[in-house]
N, C-alpha and C positions, 0 to 999 in steps of 0.2 A: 538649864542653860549656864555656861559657865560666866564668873565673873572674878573682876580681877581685884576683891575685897581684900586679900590677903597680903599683895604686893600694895595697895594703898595703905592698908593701915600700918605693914614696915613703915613705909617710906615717910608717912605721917612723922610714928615715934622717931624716927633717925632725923627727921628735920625740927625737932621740937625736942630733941636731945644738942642738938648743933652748936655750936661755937658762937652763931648768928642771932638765934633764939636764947637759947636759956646764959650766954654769959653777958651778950651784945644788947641784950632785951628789945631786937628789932620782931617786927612782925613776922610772921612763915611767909607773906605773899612779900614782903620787901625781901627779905631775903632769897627767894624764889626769883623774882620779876629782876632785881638790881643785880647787875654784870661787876658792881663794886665789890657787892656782898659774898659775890661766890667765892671768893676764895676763903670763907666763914664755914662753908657748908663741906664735909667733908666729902672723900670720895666714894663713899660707900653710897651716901646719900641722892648721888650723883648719879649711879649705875642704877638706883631702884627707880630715879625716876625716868632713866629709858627703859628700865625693862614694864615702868607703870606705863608708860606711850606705847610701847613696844605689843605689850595685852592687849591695850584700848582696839587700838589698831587691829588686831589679830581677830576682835570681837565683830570687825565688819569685814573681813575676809572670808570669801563664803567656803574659797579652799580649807582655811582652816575649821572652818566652823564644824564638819564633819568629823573633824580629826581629835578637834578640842585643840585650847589654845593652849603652848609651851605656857609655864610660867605664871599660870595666872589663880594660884592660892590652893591647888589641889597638891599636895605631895605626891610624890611616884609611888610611896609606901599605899596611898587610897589606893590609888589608879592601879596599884598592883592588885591589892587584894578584890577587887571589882573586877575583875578580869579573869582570875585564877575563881572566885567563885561560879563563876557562870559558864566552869567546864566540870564541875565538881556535881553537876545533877543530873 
């Protein structure tokens, strides 16, 4: 079953690399939860955590669930080579 470990644990290190945390020495949930703080958190930080909603999300969509979910910690390079083997026998 897929899961979206990959995109958390980015978005973990890029909030805990942040402006908010490691210079501001606020918590990850104060900076997370506070609409003050965000402009602490960069934008990259910001995109991972819709594409982390974005997964979750995707994880109770039954449309996607057959498909597998965009985005959610698997490279294309796996998903490629999983695919091309299983016409190779």
């Amino acid at each position: 079953m897929p899961t979206c470990d990959g995109i958390r644990e980015e978005y973990i290190r890029c909030l805990l690399r942040s402006e908010c945390v490691f210079i501001k020495r606020h918590s990850a949930e104060e900076c997370i939860k506070n609409r003050d703080l965000e402009h602490l958190v960069p934008e990259h930080c910001q995109m991972l955590r819709k594409s982390l909603f974005e997964c979750k999300r995707g994880l109770l969509d039954m449309r996607k669930r057959m498909r597998g979910v965009p985005n959610s910690g698997l490279g294309n390079k796996d998903r490629i080579e999983k695919d091309s083997s299983r016409w190779n026998e």
